[in-house]
C-alpha positions in Angstrom: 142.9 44.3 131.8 142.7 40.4 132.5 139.6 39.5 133.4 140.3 37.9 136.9 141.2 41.7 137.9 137.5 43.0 136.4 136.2 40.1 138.2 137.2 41.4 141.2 136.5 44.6 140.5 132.8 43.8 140.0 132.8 41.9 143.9 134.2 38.3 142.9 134.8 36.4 146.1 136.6 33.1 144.7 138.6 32.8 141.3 137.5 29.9 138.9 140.2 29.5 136.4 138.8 26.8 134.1 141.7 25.1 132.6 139.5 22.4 130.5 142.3 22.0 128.1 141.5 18.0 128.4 139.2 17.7 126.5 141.8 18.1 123.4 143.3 14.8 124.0 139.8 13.3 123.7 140.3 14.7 120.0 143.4 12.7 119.1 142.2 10.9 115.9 145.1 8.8 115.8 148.4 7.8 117.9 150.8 9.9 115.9 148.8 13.0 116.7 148.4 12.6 120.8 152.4 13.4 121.5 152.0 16.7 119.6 148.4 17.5 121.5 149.8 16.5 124.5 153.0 19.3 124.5 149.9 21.6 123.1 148.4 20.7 126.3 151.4 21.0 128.9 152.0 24.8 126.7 148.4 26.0 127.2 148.7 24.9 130.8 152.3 26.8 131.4 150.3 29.7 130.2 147.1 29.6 132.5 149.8 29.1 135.2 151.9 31.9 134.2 149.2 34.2 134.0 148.0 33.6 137.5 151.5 34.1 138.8 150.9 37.8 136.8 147.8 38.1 138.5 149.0 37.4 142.2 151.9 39.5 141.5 149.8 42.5 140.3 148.0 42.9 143.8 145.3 40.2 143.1 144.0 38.4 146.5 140.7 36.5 146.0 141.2 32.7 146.0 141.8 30.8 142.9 141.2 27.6 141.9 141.6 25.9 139.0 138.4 23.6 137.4 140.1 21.3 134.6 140.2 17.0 134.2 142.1 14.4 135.4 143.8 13.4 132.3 145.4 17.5 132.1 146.8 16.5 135.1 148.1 13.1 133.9 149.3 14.2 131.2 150.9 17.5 132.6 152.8 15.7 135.4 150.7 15.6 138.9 153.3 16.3 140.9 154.7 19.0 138.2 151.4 20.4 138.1 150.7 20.8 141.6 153.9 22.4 142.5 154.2 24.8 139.6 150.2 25.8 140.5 151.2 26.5 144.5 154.3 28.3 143.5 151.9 30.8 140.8 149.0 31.1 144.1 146.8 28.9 143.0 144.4 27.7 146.3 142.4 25.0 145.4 141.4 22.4 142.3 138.4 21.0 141.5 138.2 17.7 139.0 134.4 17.2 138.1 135.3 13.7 136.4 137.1 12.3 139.4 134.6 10.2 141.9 135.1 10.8 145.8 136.4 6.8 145.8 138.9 7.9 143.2 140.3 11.3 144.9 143.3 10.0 147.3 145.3 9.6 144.1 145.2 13.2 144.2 144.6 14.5 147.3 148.5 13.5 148.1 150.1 15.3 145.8 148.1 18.6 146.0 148.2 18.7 150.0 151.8 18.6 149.5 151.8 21.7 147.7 149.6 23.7 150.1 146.6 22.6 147.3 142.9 21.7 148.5 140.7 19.2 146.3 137.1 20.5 146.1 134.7 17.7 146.1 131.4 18.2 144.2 128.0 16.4 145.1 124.9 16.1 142.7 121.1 15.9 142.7 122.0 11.8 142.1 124.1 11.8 145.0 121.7 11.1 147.7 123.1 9.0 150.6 126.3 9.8 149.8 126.6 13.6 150.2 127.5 13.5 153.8 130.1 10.7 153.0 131.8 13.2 150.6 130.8 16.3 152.7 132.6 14.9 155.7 136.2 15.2 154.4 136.2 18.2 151.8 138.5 20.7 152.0 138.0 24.3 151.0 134.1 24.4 150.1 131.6 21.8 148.7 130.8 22.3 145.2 127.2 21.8 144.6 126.2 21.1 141.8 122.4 22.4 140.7 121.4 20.7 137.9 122.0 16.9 135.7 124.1 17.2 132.7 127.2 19.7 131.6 127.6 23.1 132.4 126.1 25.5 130.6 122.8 28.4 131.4 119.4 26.9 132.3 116.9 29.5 132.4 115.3 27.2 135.2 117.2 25.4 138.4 114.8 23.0 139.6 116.9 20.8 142.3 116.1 20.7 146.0 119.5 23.1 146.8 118.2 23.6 150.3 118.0 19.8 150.6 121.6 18.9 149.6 122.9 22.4 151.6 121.4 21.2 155.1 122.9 17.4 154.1 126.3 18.8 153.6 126.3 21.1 156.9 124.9 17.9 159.0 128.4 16.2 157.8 130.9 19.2 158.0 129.3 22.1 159.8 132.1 24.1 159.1 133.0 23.6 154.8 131.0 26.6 153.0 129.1 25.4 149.8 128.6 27.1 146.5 125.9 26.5 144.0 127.2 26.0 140.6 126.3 24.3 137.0 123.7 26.6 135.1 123.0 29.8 136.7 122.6 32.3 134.2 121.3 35.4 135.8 121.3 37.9 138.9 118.4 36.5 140.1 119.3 33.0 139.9 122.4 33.3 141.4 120.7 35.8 144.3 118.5 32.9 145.1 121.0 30.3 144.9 123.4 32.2 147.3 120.4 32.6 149.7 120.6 29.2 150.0 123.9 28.6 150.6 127.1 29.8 151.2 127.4 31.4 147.7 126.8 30.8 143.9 129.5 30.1 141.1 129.0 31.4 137.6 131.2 30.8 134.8 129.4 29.9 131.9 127.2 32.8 131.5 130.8 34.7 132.1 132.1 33.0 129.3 129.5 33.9 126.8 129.7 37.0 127.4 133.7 36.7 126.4 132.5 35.2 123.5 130.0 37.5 122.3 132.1 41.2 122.8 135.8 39.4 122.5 138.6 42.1 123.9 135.4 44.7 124.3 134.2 42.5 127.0 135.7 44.0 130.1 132.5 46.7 130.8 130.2 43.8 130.3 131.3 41.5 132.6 131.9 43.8 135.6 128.7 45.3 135.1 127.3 41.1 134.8 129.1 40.7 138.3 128.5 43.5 140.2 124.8 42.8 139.4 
């Protein structure tokens, strides 16, 4: 059963496919070894792709948006990219590494498609949350806590704070709570104090832990 489906099963309201497959070009050790990790990267891509195409033609219909980097975009094609992604029923992207001043580069090409560009903001964002929250398509991703995703067995940013700075700006974008959130509770309070909460990593280790036995575990995660 791919997991989207159990996700959804388990009341997922939004898809995060992370496609972080980036990160291996940051591994190239030298230039004779980036074209072969580059078609690695455009193959692994296809595949997430592909598989979401399965999914949409299967019955699935919660949103789904892809979280990956810039340079999988780059080196994937953008263009390519975001046509192939509208055409499988991908909704949305979200580029944590690409700054609001940066994101017209991509905004083109992805609006073409049909594709929306989630913008993030961050504790160290401050003045210029309602400067990104007053343009953002889909929803604002926001983000809880300094440093790389991962589960914190503590959020201790001001959510409410950034929440009621985003809604001054764009009364109408919903915002999610992501980066950390580990457990039920977490995410319960989280939600409370926005529009919803987004948990991958926690998902992912339980992946990790139970393998292809995993399915049980994270519906039962989710539903909780």
């Amino acid at each position: 059963v791919p997991w989207p489906t159990v996700l959804l099963l388990g009341g997922l309201l939004i898809g995060l496919v992370l496609a972080g497959l980036g990160t291996l070009l940051a591994r190239a050790q030298a230039r004779r070894h980036r074209k072969q990790i580059a078609r690695r990267l455009r193959r692994a891509t296809d595949e997430v792709i592909d598989m979401v195409a399965r999914l949409r033609s299967g019955g699935l219909g919660v949103p789904l948006v892809f979280m990956t980097y810039a340079n999988m975009l780059f080196s994937y094609g953008l263009k390519r990219f975001a046509k192939r992604a509208a055409e499988a029923g991908v909704n949305g992207v979200v580029l944590p590494d690409v700054p609001h001043e940066e994101k017209q580069e991509f905004m083109g090409p992805l609006g073409a498609e049909g594709l929306e560009l989630v913008s993030l903001v961050a504790p160290t964002s401050h003045d210029r949350i309602k400067e990104i929250a007053s343009d953002a398509q889909g929803f604002v991703y926001v983000v809880s806590s300094l440093g790389v995703t991962g589960v914190r067995s503590k959020i201790v940013t001001d959510i409410p704070a950034m929440v009621r700075l985003v809604r001054e700006a764009n009364p109408t974008i919903p915002t999610a709570v992501g980066f950390g959130i580990s457990t039920p509770e977490q995410a319960a309070t989280l939600a409370g104090e926005s529009d919803g909460a987004i948990v991958g990593s926690a998902i992912v280790r339980l992946l990790a832990q139970h393998g292809a036995d995993a399915v049980p575990y994270v519906e039962d995660y989710v539903r909780e």
